[in-house]
C-alpha positions in Angstrom: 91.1 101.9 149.2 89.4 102.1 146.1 88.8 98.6 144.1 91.0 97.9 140.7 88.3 98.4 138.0 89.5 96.2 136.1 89.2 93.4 138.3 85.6 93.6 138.3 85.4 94.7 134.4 87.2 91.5 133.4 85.4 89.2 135.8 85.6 86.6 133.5 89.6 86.2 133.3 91.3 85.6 130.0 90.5 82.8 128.3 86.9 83.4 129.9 86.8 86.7 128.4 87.7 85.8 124.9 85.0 82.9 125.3 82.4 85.6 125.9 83.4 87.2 123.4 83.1 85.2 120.5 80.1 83.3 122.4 78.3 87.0 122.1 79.5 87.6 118.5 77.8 84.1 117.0 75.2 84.6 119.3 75.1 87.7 117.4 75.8 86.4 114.3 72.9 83.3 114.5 70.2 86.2 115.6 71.0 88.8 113.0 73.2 87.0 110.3 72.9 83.4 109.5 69.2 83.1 109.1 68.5 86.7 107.1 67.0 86.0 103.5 69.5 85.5 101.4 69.8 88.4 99.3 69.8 90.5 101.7 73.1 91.4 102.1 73.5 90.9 98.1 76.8 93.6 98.0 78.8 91.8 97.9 77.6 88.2 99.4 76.2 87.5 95.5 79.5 89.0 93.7 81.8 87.2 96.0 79.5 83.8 95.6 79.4 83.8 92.4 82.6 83.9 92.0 83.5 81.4 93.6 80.7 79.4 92.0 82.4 80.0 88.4 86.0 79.0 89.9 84.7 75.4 91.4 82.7 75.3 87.9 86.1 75.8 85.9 85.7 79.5 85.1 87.1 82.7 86.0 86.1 85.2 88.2 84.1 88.0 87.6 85.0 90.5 90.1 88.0 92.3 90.1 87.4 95.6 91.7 89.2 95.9 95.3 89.6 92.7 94.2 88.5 90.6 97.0 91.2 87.9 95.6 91.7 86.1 99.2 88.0 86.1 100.2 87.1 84.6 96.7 89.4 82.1 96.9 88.6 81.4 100.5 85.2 81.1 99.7 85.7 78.6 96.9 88.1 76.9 99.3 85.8 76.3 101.7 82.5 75.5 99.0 84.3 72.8 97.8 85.3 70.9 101.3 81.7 71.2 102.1 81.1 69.8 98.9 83.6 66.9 99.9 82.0 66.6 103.5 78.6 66.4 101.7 77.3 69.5 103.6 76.8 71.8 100.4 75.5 70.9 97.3 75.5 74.6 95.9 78.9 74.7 95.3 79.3 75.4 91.7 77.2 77.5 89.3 76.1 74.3 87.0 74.5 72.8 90.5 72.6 75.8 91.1 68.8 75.4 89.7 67.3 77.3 87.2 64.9 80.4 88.4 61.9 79.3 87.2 62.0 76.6 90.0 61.6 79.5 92.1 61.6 77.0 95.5 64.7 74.9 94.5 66.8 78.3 93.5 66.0 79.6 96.2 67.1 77.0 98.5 70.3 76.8 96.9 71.2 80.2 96.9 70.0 79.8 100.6 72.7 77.0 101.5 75.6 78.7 99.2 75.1 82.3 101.4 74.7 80.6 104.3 77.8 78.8 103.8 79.3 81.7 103.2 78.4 83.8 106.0 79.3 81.1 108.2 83.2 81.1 106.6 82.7 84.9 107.6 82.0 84.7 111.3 84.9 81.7 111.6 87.3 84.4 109.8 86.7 87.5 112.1 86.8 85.2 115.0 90.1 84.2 114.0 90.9 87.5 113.4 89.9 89.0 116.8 92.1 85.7 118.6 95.2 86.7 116.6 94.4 90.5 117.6 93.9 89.2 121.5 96.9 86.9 121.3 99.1 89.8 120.0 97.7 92.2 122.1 98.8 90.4 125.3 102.3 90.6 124.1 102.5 94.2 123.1 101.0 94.6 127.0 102.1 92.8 130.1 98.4 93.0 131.7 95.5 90.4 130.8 93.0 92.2 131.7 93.9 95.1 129.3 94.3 92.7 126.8 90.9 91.2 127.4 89.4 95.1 127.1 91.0 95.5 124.1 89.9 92.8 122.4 86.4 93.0 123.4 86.6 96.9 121.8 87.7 95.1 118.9 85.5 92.1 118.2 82.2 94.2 119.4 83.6 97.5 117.3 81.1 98.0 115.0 82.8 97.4 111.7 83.9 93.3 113.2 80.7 92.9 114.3 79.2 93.8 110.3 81.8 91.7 109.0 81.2 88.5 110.7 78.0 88.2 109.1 78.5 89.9 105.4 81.2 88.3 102.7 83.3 92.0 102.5 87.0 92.4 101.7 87.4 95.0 104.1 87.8 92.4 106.8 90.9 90.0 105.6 92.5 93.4 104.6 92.4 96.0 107.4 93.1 93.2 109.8 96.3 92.2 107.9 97.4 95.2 108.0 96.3 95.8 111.7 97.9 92.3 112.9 101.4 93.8 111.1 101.5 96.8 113.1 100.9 95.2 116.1 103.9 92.7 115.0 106.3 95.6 114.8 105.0 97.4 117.8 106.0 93.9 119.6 109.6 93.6 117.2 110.4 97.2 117.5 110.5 97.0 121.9 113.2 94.7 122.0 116.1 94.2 119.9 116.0 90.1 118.9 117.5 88.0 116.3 114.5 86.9 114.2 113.5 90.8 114.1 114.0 91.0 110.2 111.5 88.0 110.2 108.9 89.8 111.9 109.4 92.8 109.7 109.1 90.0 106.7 105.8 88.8 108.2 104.7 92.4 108.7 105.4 93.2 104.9 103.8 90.4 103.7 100.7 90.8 106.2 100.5 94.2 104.0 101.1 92.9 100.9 98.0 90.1 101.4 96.0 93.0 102.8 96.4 95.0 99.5 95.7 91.7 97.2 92.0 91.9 99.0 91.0 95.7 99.3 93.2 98.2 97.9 92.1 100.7 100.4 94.5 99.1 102.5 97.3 101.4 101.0 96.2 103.9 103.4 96.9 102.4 106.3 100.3 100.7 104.5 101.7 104.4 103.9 101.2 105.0 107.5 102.7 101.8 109.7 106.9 102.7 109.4 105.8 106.1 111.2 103.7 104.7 113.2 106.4 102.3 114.4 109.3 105.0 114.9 108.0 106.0 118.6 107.9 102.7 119.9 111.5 102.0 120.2 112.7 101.0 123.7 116.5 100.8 125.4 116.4 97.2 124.6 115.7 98.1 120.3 119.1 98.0 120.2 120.7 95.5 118.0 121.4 91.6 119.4 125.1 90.5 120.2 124.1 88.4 116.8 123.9 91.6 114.7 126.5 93.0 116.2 129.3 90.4 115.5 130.9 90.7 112.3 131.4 87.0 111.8 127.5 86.5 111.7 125.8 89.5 111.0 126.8 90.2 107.8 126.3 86.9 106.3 123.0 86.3 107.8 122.7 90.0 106.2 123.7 88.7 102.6 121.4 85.4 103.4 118.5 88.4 103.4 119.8 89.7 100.4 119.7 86.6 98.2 116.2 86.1 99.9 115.1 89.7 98.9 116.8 89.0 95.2 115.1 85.6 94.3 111.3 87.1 95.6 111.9 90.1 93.4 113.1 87.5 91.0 109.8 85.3 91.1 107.5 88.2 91.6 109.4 90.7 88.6 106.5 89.3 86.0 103.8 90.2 88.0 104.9 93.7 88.6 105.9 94.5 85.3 102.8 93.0 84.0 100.8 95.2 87.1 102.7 98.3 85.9 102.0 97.8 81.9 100.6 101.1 80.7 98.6 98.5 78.0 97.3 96.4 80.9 96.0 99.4 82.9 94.6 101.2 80.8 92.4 97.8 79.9 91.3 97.7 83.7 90.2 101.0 83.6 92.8 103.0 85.3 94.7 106.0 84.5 98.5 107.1 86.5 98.1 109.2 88.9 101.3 111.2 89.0 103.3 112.3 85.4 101.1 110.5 83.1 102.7 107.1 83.9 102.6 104.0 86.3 105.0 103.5 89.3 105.8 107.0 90.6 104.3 106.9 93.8 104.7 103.5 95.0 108.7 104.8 94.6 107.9 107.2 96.8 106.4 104.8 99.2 109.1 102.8 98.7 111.6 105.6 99.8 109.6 106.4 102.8 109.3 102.8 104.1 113.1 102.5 103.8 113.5 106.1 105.1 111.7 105.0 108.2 113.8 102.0 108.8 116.7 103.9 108.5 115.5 106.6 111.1 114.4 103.9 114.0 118.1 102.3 113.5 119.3 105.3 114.3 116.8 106.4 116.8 116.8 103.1 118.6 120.5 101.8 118.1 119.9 99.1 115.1 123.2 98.1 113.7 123.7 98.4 110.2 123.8 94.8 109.3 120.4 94.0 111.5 119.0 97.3 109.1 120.5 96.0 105.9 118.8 92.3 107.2 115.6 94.2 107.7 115.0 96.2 104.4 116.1 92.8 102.4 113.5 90.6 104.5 111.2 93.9 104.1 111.5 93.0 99.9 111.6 89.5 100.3 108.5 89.0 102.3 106.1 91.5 100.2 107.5 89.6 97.1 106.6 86.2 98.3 103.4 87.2 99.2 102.7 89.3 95.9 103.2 85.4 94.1 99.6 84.7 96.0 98.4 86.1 92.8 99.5 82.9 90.9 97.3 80.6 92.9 94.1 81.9 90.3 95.8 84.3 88.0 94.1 86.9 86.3 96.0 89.8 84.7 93.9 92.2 86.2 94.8 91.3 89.6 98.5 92.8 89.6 97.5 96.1 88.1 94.6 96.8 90.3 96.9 95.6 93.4 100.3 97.5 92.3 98.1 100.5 91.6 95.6 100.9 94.5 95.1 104.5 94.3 94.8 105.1 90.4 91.7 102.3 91.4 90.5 103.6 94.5 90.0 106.9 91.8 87.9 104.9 90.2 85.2 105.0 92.5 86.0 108.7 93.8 83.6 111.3 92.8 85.6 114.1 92.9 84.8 118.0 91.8 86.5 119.6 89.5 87.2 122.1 92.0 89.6 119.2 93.7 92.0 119.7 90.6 93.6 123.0 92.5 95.8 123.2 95.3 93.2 125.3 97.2 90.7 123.0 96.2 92.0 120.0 97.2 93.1 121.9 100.9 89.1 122.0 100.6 88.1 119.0 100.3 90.6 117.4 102.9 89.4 120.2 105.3 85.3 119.3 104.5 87.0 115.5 105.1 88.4 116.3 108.7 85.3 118.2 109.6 83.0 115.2 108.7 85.4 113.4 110.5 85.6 115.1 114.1 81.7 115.7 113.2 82.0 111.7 113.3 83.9 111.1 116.4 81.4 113.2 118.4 78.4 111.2 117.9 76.0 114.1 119.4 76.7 115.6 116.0 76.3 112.6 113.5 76.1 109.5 114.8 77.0 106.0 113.6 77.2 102.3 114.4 80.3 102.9 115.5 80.8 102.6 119.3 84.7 103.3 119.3 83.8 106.8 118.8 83.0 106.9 122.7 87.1 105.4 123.1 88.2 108.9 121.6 86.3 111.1 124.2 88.8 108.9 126.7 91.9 108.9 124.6 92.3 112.4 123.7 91.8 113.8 127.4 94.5 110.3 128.2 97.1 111.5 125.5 96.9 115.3 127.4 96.8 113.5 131.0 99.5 111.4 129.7 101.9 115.1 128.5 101.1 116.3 131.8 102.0 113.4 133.8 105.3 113.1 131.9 105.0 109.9 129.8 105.9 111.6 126.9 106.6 108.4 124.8 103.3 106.6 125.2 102.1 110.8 124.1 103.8 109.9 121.3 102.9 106.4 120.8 98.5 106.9 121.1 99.0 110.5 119.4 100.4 109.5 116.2 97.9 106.3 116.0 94.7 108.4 116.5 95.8 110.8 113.8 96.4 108.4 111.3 92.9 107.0 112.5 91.7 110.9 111.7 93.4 111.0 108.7 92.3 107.8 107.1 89.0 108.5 108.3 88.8 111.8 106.7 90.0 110.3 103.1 87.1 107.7 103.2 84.6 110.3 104.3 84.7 110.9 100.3 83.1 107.5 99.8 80.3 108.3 102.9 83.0 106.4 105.6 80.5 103.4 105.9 80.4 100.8 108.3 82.6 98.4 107.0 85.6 100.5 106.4 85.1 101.0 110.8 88.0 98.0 110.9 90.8 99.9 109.1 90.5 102.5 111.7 89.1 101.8 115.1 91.7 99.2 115.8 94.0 102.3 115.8 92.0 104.1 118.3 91.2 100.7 120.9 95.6 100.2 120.5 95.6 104.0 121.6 93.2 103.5 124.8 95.3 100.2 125.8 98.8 101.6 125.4 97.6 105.0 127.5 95.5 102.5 130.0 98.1 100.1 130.5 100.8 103.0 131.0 98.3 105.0 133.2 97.9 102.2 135.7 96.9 103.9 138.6 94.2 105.8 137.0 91.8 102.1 137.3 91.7 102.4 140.6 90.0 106.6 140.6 86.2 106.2 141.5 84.9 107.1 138.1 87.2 104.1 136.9 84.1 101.3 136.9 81.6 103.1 136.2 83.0 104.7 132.9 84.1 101.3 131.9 80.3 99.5 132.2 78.9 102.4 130.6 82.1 101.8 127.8 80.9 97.7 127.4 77.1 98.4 127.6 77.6 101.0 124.7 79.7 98.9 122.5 77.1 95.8 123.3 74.4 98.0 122.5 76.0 100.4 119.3 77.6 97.6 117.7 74.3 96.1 116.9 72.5 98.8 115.5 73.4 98.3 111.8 72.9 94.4 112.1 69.4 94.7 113.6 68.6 97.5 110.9 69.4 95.2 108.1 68.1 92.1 109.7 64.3 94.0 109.8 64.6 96.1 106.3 61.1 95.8 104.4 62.6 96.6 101.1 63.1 94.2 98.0 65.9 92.9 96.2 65.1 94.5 92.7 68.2 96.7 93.1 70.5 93.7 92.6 69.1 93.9 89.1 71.4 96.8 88.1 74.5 95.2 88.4 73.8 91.5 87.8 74.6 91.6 84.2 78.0 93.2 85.4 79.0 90.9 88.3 77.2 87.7 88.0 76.5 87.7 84.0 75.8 83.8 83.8 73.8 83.5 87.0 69.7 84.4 86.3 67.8 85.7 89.2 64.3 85.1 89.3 63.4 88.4 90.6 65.1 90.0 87.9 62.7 90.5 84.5 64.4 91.1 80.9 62.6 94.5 81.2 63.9 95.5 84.6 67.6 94.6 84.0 69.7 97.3 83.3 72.9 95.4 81.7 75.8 96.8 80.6 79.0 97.7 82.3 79.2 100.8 83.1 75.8 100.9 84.3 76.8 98.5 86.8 79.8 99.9 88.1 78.2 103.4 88.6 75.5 101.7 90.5 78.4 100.0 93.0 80.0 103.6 93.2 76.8 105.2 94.0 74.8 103.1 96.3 77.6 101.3 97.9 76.3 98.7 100.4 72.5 99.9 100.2 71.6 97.2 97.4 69.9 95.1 99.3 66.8 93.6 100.6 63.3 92.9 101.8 
């Protein structure tokens, strides 16, 4: 009898696995990371830095643009207790040393990044042990657990993030870690559900106050949850009873009422026609603010609705849910208080008026034909993508698709139509996502909105296929899996690591981003200041402006 492939792909059990795993990743991260020149990596390790610089040194932040709110203030966090620990003494702007002292600015800017990048790796590896943990209880099996997460943590957008100071991270994982919560809340019908949903929401919420990209994947978690629904979603006894359900339900709705009450200045300040306009932005739909996120509203409602019927919920449990939905994206929308800045709510309440912003659409996109053109050039780029023969990437998750697609028609054939369902729907929104950032080039770092989707896909079929582990081909096609994703993921790292070029390009948007921090390899003549000179260059050359 043929061997369980998984026994001998997971030799190193659970815990041993996830050891490996993050042993690899800093190993990783200490060959092709931590000691790098510092500028090397300068979009966005400088705009973040600086930031957080000018907060410790009493001022404000400078960027604003996705608007990297929770790495900024994680990063000036974590300055100041190395400050206190007397590990960093870069950890405001005053203490970093003028540029003609080439050799002390230097070495300070060389401490601050490092710093930095070391708060990076610590936050994707807490990210990829909240991914494993949840994992394990969306499926009963270890060893698929273990998989999964090593797909994850060696995907190749993780593996860019644990050495670079990018939003992208904090946010697609938030949003990634809530869909797994209501993958696990949808399977069974328990009390705390509404909770879960509440942690969900505000997972999403904190996703969108660091990358507004995030909205994407928001719009497409309460479909993505319908299929999942088991003969035990039906409602508790607790919801079911009269003389507890409905007041825990009106218990929600005083909850919902007093976040919306806390949070109502924010969002009216976020949907101020005044304020947005001074940000930059302009509506998106009927020349004002606010249309579609009603819509988005009505669809994440409309979705609860349709599991409680599809699944059994009672209506108090659903009443419970869409209150603790409100209450828990309020609460977390009063993050923004912590350091306010008035362009924070507009930019987060209106993430696709800003993610226009950096858009560089044709004018042919203003049609209905045109813009069925460009979401069709968008798909193509995309399955271009996922074949790797065609245009390849850093991006060994690609290699999952060849598996899952073939799995999801297996899967039809074999009669598990719900797990169909289940790795069908979350590979095309991973398509679909995909072919919307193929407008901005679909780099690296926006990998870990998507191929999370695709590596839940593979487990869910793998773990519902069992006896396929034990085929022949079952080993084999795993190592070659792992040795691809080992060797893939560090394409991009290694390329950056041994660039040749110089820093001068950060010259084009220091006035914008850093305005009171001098670079010594920046000359009066060779600065480019202004505003809009900066921003373009951001839009244009994306994460390309670095290095030596």
């Amino acid at each position: 009898m043929t061997k369980d492939a998984l026994d001998r792909l997971t030799p190193f059990g659970w815990r041993g696995g996830l050891a490996f795993i993050l042993a690899f990743s800093f190993l990783s991260f200490l060959l092709c990371g931590y000691y790098v020149v510092y500028w090397r990596n300068a979009d966005m390790d400088f705009m973040v830095i600086y930031s957080a610089l000018a907060l410790n040194d009493g001022a404000s932040r400078s960027f604003f643009d996705h608007p990297a709110y929770l790495s900024i203030l994680s990063v000036q966090t974590w300055f100041r207790l190395l400050h206190e620990l007397h590990l960093l003494d870069a950890w405001t702007l005053s203490a970093i040393p003028s540029p003609s002292d080439r050799s002390a600015f230097d070495a300070a800017m060389t401490s601050a990044v490092r710093a930095g990048r070391i708060l990076a790796v610590l936050t994707a590896s807490a990210l990829v042990l909240c991914f494993a943990t949840l994992a394990r209880r969306i499926i009963s099996d270890n060893r698929i657990a273990a998989c999964a997460a090593f797909a994850f943590a060696i995907s190749g957008g993780v593996q860019m993030h644990m050495r670079t100071l990018r939003s992208e991270m904090i946010a697609g994982c938030f949003c990634i870690l809530a869909l797994m919560i209501l993958i696990i809340v949808a399977r069974r019908g328990m009390v705390w559900r509404p909770l879960g949903l509440a942690a969900a929401a505000s997972l999403c919420v904190l996703g969108l106050e660091n990358k507004v990209h995030a909205i994407l994947l928001v719009g497409a978690l309460p479909a993505l949850a319908l299929p999942f629904g088991t003969t035990s979603s039906a409602s508790a006894p607790f919801w079911r009873s009269g003389s507890t359900a409905w007041p825990a339900a009106a218990i929600a709705a005083l909850a919902a009422a007093g976040g919306l009450a806390l949070s109502w200045p924010l969002i009216s300040k976020g949907f101020d026609p005044a304020v947005a306009s001074a940000a930059g932005l302009k509506p998106l739909l009927l020349g004002t603010f606010g249309v579609y996120q009603i819509v988005l509203l009505g669809w994440i409602y409309g979705c609860m609705i349709s599991f409680a019927k599809l699944w059994q919920v009672s209506i108090p449990e659903t009443v419970a849910s869409m209150c603790a939905v409100a209450a828990g994206a309020s609460l977390s929308l009063l993050a923004l208080h912590i350091q306010y800045a008035p362009e924070d709510p507009v930019i987060v309440l209106n993430p696709l008026e800003k993610m226009m912003v950096y858009v560089d659409l044709p004018d042919a996109a203003g049609s209905p034909l045109g813009a069925f053109g460009l979401l069709l050039s968008g798909l193509i780029g995309v399955l271009r993508r996922y074949t790797f023969i065609l245009y390849s990437s850093p991006r060994p998750a690609v290699f999952l698709t060849w598996l899952v697609i073939p799995g999801i028609v297996y899967a039809w054939r074999y009669g598990e139509k719900q797990v169909t369902y289940q790795a069908g729907l979350l590979l095309l929104a991973a398509i679909a996502i995909d072919s919307l950032g193929v407008r901005r080039g679909l780099k690296v770092e926006y990998f870990v909105f998507t191929d999370p989707l695709i590596i839940l896909a593979g487990m869910l079929l793998l773990d519902r296929m069992r006896h396929l582990r034990f085929q022949r081909l079952a080993f084999p096609i795993g190592a070659a899996l792992i040795v691809a994703h080992i060797l893939i993921s560090q394409a991009e790292p290694v390329k950056i690591a041994l660039k040749l070029s110089g820093p001068e390009n950060i010259c084009d948007w220091r006035h914008t981003y850093m305005p009171r921090l001098q670079l010594p390899f920046c000359s009066n003549t060779s600065e480019r200041t202004g505003s809009n000179f900066g921003f373009a260059a951001i839009q244009v050359s994306g994460p390309a402006v670095t290095a030596r």
